[in-house]
DOPAZA-476954 format. One record per atom (N, C-alpha, C, O): residue number from 1; atom name; x, y, z. Coordinates in steps of 0.05 Angstrom, whole numbers, plus 5000, padded with zeros to 4 digits. Each point is the difference from the previous one (the first is absolute). Layout:
residues N
REC  nr atom   px   py   pz
REC NUM   CA    X    Y    Z
...
end
This chain:
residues 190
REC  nr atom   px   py   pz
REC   1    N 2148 2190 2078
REC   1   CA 5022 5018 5002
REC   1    C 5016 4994 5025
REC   1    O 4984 5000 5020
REC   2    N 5043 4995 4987
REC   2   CA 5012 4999 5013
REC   2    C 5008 5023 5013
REC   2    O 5006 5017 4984
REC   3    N 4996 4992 5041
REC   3   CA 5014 5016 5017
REC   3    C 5031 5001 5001
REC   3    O 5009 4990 5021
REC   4    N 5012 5022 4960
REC   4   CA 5026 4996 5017
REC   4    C 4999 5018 5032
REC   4    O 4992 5023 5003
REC   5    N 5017 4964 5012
REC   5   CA 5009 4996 5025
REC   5    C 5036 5004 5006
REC   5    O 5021 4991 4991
REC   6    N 4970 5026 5028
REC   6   CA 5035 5012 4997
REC   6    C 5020 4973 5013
REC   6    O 4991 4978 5006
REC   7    N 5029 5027 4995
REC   7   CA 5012 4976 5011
REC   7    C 5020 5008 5022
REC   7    O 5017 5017 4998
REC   8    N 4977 4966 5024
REC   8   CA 5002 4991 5022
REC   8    C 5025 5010 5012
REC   8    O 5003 5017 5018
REC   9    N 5015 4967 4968
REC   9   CA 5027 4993 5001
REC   9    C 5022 5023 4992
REC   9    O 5022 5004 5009
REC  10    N 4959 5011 4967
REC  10   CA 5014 5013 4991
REC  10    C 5001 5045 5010
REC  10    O 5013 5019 4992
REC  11    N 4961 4975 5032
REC  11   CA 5003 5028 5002
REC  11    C 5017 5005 5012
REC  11    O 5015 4984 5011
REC  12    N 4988 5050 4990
REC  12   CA 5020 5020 5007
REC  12    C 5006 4995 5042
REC  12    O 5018 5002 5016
REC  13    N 4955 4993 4984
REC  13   CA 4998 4997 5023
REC  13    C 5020 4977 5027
REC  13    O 4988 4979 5003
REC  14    N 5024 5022 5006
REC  14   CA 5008 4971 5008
REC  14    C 4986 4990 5022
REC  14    O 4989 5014 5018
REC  15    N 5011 4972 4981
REC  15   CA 4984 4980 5025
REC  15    C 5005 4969 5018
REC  15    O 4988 4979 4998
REC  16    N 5028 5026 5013
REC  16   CA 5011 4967 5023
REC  16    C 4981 4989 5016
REC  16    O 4989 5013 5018
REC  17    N 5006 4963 4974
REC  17   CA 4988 4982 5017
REC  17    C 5006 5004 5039
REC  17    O 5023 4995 5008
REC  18    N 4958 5012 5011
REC  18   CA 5017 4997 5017
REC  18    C 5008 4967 5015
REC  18    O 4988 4979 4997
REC  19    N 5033 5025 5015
REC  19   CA 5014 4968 5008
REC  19    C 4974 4988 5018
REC  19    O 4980 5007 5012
REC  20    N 5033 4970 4980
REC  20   CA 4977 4973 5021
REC  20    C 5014 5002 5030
REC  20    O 4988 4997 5022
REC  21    N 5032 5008 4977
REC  21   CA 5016 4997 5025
REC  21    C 5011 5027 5010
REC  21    O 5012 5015 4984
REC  22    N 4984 4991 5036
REC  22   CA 5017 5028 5007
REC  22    C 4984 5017 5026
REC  22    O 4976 5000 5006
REC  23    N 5043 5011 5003
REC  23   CA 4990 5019 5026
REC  23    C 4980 5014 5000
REC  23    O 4995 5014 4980
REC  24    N 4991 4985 5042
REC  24   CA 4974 5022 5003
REC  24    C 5010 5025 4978
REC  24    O 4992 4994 4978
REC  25    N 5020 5024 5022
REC  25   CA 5004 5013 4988
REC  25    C 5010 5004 4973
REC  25    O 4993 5019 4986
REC  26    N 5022 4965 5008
REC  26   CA 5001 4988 4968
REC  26    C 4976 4993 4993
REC  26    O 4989 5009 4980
REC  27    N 5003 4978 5033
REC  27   CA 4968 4987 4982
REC  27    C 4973 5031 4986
REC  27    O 4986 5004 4980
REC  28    N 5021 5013 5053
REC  28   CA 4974 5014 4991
REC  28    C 5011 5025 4988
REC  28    O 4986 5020 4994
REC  29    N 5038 4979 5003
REC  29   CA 5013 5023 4981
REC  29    C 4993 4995 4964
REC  29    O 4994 5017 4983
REC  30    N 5010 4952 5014
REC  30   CA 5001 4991 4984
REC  30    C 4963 4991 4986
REC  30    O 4992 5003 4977
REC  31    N 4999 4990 5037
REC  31   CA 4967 5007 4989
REC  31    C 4999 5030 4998
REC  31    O 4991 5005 4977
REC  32    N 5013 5013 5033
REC  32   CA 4991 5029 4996
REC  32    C 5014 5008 4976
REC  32    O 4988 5013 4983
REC  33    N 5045 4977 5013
REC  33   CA 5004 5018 4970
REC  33    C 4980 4976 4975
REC  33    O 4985 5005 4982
REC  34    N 5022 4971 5029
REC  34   CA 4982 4993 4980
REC  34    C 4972 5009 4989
REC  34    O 4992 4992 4978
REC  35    N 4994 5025 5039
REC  35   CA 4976 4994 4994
REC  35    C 4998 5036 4991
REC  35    O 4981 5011 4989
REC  36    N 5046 5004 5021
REC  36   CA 4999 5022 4981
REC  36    C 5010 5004 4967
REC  36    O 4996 5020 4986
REC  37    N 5017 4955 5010
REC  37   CA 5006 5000 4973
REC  37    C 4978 4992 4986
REC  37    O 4992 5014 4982
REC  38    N 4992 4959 5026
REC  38   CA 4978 5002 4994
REC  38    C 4980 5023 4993
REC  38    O 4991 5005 4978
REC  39    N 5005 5008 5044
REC  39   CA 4974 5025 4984
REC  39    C 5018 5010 4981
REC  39    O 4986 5004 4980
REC  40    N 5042 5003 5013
REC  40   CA 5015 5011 4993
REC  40    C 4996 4990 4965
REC  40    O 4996 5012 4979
REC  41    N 5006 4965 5027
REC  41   CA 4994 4983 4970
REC  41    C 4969 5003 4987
REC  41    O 4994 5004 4977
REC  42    N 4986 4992 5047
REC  42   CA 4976 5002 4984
REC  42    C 4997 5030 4994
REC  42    O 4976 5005 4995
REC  43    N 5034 5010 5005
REC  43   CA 4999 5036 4989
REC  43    C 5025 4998 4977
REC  43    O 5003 5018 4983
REC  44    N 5010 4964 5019
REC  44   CA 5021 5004 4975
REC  44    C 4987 4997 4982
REC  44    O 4984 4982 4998
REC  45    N 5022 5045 4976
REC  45   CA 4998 5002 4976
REC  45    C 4966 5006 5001
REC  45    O 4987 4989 4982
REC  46    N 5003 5024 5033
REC  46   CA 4971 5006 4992
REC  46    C 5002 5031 4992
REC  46    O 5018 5017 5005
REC  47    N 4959 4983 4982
REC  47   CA 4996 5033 4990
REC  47    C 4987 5009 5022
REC  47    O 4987 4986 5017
REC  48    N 5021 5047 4982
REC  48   CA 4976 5016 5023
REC  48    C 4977 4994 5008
REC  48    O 4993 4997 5024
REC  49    N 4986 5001 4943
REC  49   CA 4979 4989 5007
REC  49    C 4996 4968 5008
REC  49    O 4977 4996 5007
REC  50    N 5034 4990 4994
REC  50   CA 4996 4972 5004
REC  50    C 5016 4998 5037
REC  50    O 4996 4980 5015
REC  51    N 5018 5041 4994
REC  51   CA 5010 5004 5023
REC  51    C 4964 5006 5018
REC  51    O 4994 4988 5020
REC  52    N 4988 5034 4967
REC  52   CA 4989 5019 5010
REC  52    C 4975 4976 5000
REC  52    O 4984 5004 5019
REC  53    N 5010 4975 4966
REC  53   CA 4980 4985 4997
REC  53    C 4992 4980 5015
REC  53    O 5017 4982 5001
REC  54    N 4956 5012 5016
REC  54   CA 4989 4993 5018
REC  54    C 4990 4976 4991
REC  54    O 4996 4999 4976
REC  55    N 4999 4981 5036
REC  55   CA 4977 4977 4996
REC  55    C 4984 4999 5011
REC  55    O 4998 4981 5016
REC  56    N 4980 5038 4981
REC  56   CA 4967 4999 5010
REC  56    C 4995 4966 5019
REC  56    O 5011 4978 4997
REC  57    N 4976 5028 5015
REC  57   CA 4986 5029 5014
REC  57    C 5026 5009 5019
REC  57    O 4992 5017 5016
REC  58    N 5038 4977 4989
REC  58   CA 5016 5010 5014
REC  58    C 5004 5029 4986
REC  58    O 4989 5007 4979
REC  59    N 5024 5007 5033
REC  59   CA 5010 5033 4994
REC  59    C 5032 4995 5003
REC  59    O 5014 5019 4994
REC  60    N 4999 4958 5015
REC  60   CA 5025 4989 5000
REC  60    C 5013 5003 4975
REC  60    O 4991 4991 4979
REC  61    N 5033 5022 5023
REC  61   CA 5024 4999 4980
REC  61    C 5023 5000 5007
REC  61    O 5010 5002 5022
REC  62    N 5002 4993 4951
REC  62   CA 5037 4987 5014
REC  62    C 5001 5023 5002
REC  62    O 5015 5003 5019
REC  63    N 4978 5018 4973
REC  63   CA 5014 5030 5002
REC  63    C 5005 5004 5029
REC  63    O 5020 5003 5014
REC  64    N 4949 4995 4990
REC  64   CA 4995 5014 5029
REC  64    C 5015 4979 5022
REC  64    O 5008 5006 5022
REC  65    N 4993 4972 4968
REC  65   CA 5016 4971 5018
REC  65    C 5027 5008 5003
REC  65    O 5013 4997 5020
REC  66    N 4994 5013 4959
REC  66   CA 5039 5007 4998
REC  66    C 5004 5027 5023
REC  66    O 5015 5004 5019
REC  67    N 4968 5006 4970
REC  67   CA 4995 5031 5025
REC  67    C 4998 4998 5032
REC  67    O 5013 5008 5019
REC  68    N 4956 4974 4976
REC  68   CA 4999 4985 5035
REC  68    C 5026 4984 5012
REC  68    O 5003 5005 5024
REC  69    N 5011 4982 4967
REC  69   CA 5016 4983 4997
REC  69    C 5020 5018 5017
REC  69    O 5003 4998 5024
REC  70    N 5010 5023 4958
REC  70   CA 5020 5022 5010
REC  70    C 4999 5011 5026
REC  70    O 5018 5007 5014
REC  71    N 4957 4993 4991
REC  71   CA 4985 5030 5020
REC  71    C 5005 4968 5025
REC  71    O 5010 5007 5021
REC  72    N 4985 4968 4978
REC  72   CA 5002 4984 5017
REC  72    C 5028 4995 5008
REC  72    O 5002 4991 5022
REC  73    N 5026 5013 4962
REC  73   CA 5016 4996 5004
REC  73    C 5013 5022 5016
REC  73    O 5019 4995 5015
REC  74    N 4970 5033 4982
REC  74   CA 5009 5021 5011
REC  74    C 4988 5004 5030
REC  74    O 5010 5013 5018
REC  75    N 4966 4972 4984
REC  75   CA 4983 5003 5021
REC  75    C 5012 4986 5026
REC  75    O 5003 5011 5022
REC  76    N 5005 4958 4970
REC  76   CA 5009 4980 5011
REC  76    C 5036 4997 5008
REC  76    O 5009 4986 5018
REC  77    N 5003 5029 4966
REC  77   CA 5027 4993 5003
REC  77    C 5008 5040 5013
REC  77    O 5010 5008 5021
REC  78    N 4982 5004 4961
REC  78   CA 5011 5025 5011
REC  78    C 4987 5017 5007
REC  78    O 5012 5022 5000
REC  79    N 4961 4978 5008
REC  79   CA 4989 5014 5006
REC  79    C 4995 4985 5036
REC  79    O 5005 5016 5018
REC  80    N 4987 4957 4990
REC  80   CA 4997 4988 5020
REC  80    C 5025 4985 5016
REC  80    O 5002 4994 5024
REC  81    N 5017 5003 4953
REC  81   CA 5026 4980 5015
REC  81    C 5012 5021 4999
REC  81    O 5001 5010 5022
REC  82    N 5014 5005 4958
REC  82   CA 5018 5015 5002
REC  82    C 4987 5023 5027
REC  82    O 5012 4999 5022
REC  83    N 4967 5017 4975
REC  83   CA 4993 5018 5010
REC  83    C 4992 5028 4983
REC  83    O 4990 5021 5009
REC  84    N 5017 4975 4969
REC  84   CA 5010 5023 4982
REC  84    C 4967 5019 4997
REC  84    O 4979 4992 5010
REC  85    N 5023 5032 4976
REC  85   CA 4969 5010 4990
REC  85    C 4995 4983 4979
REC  85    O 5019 4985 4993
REC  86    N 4958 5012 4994
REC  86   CA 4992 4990 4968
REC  86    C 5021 5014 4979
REC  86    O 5006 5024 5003
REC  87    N 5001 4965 4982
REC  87   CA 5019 5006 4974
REC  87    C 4980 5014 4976
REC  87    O 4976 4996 4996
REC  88    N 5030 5009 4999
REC  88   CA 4981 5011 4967
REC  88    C 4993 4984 4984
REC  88    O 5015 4982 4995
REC  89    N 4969 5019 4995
REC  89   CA 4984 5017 4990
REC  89    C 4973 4993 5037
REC  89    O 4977 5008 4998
REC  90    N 5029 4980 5024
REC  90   CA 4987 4988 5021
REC  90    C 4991 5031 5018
REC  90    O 4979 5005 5013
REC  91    N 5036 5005 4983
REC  91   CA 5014 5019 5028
REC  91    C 4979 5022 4991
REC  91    O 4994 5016 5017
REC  92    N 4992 4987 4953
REC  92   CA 4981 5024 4999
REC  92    C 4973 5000 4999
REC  92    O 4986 5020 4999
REC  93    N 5004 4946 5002
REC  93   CA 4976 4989 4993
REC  93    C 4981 5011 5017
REC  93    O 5012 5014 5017
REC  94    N 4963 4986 4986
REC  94   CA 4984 5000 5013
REC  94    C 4970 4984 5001
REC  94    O 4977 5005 4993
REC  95    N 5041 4968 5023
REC  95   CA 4988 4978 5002
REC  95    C 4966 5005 5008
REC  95    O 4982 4987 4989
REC  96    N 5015 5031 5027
REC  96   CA 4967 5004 5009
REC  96    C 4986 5009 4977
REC  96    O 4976 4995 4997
REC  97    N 5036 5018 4985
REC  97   CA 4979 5011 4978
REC  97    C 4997 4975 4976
REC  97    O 4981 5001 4985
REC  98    N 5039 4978 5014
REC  98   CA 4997 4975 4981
REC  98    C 5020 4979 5018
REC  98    O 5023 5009 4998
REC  99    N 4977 4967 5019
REC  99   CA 5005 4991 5015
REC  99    C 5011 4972 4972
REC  99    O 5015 4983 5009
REC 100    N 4980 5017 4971
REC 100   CA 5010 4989 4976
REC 100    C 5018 5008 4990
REC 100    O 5009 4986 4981
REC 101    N 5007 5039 5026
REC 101   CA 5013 5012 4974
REC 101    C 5013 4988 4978
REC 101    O 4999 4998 4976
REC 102    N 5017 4994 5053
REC 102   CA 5024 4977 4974
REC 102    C 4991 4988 4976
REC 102    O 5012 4998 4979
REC 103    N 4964 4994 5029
REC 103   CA 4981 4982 4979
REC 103    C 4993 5012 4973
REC 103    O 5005 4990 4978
REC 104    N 4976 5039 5029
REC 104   CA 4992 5018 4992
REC 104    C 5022 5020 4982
REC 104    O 4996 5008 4977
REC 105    N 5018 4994 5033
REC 105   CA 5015 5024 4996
REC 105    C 5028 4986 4965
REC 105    O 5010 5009 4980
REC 106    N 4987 4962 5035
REC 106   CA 5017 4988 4977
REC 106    C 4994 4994 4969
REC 106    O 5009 4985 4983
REC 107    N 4974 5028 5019
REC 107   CA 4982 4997 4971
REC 107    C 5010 5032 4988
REC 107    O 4994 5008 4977
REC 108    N 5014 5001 5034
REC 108   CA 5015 5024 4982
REC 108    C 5027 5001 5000
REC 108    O 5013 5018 4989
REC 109    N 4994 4964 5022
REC 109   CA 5035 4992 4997
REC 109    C 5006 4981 4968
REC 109    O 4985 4983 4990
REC 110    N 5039 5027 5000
REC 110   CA 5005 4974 4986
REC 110    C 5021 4978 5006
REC 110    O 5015 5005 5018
REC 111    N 4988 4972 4970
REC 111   CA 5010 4982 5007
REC 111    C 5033 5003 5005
REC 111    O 5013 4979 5002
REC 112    N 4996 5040 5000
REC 112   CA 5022 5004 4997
REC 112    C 5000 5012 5030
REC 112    O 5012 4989 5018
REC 113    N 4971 5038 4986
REC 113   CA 5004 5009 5022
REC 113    C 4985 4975 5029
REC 113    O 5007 5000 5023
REC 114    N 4977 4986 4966
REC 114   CA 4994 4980 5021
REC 114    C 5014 4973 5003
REC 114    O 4993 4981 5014
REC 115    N 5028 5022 4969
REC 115   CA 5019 4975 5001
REC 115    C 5032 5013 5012
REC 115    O 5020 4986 5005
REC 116    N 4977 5043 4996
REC 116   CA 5028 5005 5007
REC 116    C 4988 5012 5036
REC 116    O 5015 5008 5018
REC 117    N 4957 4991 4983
REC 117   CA 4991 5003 5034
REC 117    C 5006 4979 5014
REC 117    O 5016 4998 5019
REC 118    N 4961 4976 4963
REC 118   CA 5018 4971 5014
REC 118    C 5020 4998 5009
REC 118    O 5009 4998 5022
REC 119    N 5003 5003 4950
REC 119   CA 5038 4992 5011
REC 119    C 5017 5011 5020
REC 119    O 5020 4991 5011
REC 120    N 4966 5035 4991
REC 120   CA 5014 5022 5017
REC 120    C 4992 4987 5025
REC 120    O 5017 4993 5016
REC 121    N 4957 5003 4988
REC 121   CA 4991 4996 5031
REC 121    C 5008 4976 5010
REC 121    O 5004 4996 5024
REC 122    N 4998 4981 4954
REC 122   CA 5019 4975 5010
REC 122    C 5034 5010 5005
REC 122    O 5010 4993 5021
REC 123    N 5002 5018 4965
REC 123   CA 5020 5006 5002
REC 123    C 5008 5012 5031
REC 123    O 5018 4991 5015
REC 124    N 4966 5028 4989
REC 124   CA 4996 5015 5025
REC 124    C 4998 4982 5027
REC 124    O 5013 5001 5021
REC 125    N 4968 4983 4973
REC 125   CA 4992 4978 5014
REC 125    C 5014 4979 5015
REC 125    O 4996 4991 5023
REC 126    N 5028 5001 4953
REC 126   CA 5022 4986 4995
REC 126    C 5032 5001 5019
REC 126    O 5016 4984 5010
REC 127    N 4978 5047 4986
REC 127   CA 5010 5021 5011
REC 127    C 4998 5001 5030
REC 127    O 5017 4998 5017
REC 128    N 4968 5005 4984
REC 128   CA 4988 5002 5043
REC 128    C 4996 4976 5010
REC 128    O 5001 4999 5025
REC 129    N 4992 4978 4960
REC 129   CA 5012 4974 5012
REC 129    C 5027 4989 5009
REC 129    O 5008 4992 5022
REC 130    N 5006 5010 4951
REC 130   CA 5024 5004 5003
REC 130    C 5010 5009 5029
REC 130    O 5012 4984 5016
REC 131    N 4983 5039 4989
REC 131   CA 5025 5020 5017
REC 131    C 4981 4991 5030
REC 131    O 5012 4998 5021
REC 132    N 4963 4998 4978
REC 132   CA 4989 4986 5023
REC 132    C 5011 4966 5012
REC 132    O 5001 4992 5024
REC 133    N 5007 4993 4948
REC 133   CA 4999 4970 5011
REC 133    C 5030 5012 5005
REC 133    O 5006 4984 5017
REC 134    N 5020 5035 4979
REC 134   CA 5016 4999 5007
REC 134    C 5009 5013 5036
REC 134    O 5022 5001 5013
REC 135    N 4953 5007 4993
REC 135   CA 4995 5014 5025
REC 135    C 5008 4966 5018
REC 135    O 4995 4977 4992
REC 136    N 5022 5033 5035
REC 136   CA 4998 4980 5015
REC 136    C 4977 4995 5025
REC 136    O 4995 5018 5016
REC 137    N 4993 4957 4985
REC 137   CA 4975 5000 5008
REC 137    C 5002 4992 5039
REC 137    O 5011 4985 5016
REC 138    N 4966 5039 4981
REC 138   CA 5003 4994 5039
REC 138    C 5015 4979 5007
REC 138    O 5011 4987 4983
REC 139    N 4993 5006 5047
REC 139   CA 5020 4965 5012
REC 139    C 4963 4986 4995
REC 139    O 4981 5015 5004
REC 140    N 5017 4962 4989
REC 140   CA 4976 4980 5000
REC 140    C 4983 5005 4976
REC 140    O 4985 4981 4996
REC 141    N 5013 5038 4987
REC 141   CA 4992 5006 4974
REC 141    C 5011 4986 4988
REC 141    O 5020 4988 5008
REC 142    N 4965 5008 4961
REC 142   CA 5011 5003 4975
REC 142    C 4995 5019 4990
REC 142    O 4989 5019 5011
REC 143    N 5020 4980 4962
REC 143   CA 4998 5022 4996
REC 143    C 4969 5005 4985
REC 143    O 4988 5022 5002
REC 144    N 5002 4954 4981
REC 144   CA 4968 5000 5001
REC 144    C 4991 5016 5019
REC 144    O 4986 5019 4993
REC 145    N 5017 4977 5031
REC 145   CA 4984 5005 5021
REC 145    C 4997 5042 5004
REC 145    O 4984 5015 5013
REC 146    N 5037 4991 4970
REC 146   CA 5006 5037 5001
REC 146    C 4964 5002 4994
REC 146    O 4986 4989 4982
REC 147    N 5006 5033 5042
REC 147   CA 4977 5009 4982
REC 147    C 5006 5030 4990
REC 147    O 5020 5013 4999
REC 148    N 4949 4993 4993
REC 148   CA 5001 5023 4987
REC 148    C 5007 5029 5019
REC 148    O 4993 5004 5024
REC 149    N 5024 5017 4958
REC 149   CA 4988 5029 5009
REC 149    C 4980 5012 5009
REC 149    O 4993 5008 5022
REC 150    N 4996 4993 4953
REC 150   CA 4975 5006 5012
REC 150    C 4970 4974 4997
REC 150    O 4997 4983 4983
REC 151    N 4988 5025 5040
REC 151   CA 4978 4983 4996
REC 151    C 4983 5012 4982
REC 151    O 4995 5024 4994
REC 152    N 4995 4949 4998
REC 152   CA 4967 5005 4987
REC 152    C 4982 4996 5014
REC 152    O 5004 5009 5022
REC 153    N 4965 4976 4974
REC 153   CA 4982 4990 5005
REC 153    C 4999 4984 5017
REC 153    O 4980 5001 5015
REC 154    N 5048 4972 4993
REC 154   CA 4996 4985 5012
REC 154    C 5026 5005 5018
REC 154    O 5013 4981 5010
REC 155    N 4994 5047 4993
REC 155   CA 5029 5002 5019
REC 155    C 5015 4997 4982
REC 155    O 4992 5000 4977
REC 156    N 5036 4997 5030
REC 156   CA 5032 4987 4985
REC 156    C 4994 4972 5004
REC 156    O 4989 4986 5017
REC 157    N 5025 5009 4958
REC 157   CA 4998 4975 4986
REC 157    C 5028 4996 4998
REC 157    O 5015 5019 5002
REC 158    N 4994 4956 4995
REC 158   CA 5027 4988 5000
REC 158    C 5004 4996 4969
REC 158    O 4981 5000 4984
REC 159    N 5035 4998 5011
REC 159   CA 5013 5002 4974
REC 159    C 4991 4971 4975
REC 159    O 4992 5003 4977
REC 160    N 5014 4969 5040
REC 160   CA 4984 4973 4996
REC 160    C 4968 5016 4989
REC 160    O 4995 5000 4976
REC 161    N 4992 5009 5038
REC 161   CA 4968 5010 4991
REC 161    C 5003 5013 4977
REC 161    O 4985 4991 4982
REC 162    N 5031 5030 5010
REC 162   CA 5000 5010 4978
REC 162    C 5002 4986 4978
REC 162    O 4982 4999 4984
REC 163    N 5048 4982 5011
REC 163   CA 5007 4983 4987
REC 163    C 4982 4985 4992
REC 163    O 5000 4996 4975
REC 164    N 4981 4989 5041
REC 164   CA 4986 4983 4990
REC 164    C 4971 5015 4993
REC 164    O 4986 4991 4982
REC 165    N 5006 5027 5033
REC 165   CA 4977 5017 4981
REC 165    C 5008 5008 4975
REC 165    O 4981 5006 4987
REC 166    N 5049 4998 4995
REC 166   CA 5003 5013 4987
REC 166    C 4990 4973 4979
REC 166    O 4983 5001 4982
REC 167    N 5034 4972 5028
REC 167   CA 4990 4979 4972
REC 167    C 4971 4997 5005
REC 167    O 4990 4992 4979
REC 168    N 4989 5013 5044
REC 168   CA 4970 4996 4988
REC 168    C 4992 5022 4984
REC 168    O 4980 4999 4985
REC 169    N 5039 5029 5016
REC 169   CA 4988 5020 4992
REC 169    C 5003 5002 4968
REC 169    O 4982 5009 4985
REC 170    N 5050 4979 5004
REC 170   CA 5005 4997 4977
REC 170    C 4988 4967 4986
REC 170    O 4996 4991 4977
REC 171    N 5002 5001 5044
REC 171   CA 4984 4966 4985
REC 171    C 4966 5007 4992
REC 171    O 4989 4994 4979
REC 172    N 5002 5017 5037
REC 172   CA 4977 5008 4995
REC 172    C 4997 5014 4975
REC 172    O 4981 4996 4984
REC 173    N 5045 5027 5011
REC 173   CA 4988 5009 4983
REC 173    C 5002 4993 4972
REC 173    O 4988 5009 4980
REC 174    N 5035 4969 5022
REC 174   CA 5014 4991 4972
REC 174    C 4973 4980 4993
REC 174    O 4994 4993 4977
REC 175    N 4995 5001 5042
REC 175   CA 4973 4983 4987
REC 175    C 4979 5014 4985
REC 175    O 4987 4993 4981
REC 176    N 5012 5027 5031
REC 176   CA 4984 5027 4987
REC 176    C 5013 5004 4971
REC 176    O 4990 5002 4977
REC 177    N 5035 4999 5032
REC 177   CA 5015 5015 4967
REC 177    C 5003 4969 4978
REC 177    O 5006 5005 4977
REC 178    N 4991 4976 5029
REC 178   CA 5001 4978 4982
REC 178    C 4962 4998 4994
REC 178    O 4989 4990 4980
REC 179    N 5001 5020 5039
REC 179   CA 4969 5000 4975
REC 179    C 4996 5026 4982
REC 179    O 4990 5001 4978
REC 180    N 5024 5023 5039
REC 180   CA 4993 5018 4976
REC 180    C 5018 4993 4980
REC 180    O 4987 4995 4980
REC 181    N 5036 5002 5017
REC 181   CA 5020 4994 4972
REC 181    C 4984 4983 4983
REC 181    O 4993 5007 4977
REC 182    N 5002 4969 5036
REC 182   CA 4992 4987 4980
REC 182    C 4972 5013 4991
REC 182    O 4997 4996 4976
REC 183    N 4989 5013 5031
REC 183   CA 4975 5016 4983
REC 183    C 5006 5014 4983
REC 183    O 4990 4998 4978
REC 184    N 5028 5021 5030
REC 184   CA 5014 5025 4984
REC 184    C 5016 4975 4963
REC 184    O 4995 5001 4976
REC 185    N 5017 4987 5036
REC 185   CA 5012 4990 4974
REC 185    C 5000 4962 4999
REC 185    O 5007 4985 4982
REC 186    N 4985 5010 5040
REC 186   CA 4995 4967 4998
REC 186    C 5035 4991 5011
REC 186    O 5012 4980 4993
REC 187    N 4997 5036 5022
REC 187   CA 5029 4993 5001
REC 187    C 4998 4985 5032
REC 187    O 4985 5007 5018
REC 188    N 5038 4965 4984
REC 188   CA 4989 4985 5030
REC 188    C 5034 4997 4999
REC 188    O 5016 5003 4982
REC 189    N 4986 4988 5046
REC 189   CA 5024 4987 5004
REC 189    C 5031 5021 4998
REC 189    O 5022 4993 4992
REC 190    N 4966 5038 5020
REC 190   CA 5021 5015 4985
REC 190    C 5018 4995 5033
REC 190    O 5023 5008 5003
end
């Protein structure tokens, strides 16, 4: 029995190669949307349950990946660069009682409401980059160099750090989401 396998070329999704050539900042702008259309594609067209479904012995799902995914974009761009509070559904959680939520909690979402969180939180994301890279940067800065509002764990971080944590954070996980897909339906190369 053959598997059809969705095709590539043809999803809803779009997706650009990023350039071989181009500025610090073109480059790592351009791996990060790529690698969000990516998870974007391996969740296209799945059912709830095939969203909600794990590959033993992991507890990992695109569900909970599309969710985590969000909560990192809100964490990193407007919650730490911008300065802002957590956005919602972030801002009511209570991380000490399940320090997973995102994970957890996305298994009662459906694909609709965890695909219009994504988009929102990239959008958002998109958004506070934007109006940041148009900020003019100290005399001897770039503008990479802006750090954050507020600190985390390791102090303020410059903007370069985020950027490029964002493609290990989304490369990492699109490797994750190309083994669950293909378990779920045998689908590669989306």
């Amino acid at each position: 029995m053959s598997i059809s396998q969705p095709d590539a070329e043809s999803s809803a999704v779009p997706r650009t190669d990023p350039p071989i050539v181009g500025d610090e900042l073109t480059i790592l702008r351009s791996f990060i949307d790529f690698y969000r259309a990516t998870i974007r594609r391996q969740c296209e067209g799945l059912s709830v349950e095939q969203l909600r479904t794990p590959h033993p012995p992991s507890t990992m799902t695109l569900a909970g990946m599309l969710k985590h995914l969000a909560y990192v974009e809100d964490v990193w761009f407007n919650v730490r660069l911008a300065g802002n509070e957590p956005a919602p559904p972030w801002d009511t959680v209570d991380w000490a009682a399940d320090s997973d939520w995102d994970w957890h909690s996305a298994l009662e979402d459906t694909p609709e409401e965890l695909t219009d969180l994504f988009d929102g939180a990239v959008a958002a994301s998109e958004q506070i980059l934007d109006e940041v890279l148009a900020e003019v940067p100290p005399p001897g800065a770039g503008v990479l160099d802006r750090t954050t509002v507020r600190p985390g764990r390791r102090g303020h971080i410059s903007l370069r750090w985020i950027l490029v944590h964002m493609v290990e954070e989304y490369s990492r996980h699109a490797g994750h989401a190309d083994l669950l897909r293909e378990a779920l339906d045998g689908a590669t190369d989306l």
